[in-house]
VMD Tcl script that draws the C-alpha trace (Angstrom):
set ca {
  {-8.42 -15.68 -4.58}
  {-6.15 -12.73 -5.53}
  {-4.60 -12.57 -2.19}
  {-3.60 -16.59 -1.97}
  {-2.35 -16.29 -6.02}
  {-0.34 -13.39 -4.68}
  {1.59 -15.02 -1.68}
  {2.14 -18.64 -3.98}
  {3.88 -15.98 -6.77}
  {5.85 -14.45 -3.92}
  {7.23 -17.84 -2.80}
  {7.91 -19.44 -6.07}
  {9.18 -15.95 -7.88}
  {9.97 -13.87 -4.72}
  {9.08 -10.05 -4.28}
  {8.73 -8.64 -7.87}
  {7.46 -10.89 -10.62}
  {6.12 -10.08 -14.21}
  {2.64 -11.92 -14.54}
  {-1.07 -11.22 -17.22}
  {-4.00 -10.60 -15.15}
  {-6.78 -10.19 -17.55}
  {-4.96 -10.03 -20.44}
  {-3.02 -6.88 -19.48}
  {0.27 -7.58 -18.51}
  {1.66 -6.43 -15.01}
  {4.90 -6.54 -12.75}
  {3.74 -7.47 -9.32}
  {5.58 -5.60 -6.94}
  {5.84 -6.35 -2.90}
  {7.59 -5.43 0.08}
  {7.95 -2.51 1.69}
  {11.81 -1.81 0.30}
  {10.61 -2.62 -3.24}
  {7.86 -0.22 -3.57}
  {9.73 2.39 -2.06}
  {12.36 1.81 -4.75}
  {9.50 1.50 -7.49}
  {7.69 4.79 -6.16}
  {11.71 6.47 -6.51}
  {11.50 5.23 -10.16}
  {8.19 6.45 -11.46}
  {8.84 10.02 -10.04}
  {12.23 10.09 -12.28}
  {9.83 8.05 -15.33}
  {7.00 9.69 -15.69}
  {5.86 6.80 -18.12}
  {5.66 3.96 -15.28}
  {2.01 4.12 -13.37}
  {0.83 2.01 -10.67}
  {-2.06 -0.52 -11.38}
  {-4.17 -1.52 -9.02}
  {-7.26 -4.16 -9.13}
  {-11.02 -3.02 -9.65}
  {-11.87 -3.84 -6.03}
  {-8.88 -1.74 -4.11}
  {-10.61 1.49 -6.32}
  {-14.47 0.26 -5.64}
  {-13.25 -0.20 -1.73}
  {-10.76 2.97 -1.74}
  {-12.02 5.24 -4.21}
  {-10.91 6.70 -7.41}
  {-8.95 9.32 -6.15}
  {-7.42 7.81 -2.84}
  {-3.72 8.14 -2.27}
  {-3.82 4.37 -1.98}
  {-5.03 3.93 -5.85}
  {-3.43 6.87 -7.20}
  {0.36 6.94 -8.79}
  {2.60 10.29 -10.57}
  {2.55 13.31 -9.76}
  {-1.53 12.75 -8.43}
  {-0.15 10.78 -5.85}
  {2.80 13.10 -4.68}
  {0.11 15.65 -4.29}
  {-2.34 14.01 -2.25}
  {0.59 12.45 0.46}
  {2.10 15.98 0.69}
  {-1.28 17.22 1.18}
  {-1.72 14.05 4.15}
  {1.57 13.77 5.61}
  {1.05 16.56 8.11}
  {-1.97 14.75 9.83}
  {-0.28 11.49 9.53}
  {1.99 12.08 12.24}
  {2.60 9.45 15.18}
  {3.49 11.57 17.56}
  {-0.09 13.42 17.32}
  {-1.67 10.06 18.19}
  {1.00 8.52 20.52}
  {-1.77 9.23 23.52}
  {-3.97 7.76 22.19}
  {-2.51 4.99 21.11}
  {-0.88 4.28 24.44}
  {-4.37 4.26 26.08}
  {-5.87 1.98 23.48}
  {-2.86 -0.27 23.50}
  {-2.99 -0.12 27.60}
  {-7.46 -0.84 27.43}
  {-6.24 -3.63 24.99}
  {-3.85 -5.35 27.48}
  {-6.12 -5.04 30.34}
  {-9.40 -6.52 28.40}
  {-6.82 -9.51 27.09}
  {-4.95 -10.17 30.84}
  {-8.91 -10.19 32.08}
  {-10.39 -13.05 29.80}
}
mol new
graphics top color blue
foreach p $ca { graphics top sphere $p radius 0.5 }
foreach p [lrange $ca 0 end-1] q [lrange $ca 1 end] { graphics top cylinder $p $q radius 0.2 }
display resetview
């Protein structure tokens, strides 16, 4: 599967790695730190995009944030970020988190 070829290229080539998936060639790119630096980079080069496999667009959608790269994708997380605050959840997260750790110290 993609997902086991992906964590055998992290160990043997750690967290960036320059691989061919269907003939097209591609820079895998992981960790949290690294794709922060790559997103940095592709703001200042307009010519670097993000590639993503046929399944994350069939499962996301075209136009998600999460498949999207450039200038597209600067638009749609400004246009996000406001709702994707924690502290507007932090309620209910505590309850859900609290329903969580009753159900679990019940079993």
């Amino acid at each position: 599967t993609m997902a086991s070829y992906q964590i055998s290229s992290r160990r043997k080539h750690g967290p960036v790695w320059r691989t061919s998936v269907l003939f097209h060639k591609c820079i895998f790119v992981t960790g949290s730190e690294h794709l922060h630096q790559l997103s940095k980079q592709e703001q200042l080069h307009r010519n670097t995009t993000a590639c993503f496999p046929p399944h994350h667009r069939a499962l996301f959608g075209e136009c998600s944030v999460l498949v999207t790269s450039g200038e597209e994708h600067a638009r749609l997380r400004r246009l996000i970020t406001p709702a994707l605050q924690p502290s507007l959840y932090k309620e209910e997260i505590e309850m859900a988190v609290s329903e969580f750790v009753s159900r679990c110290k019940n079993k």
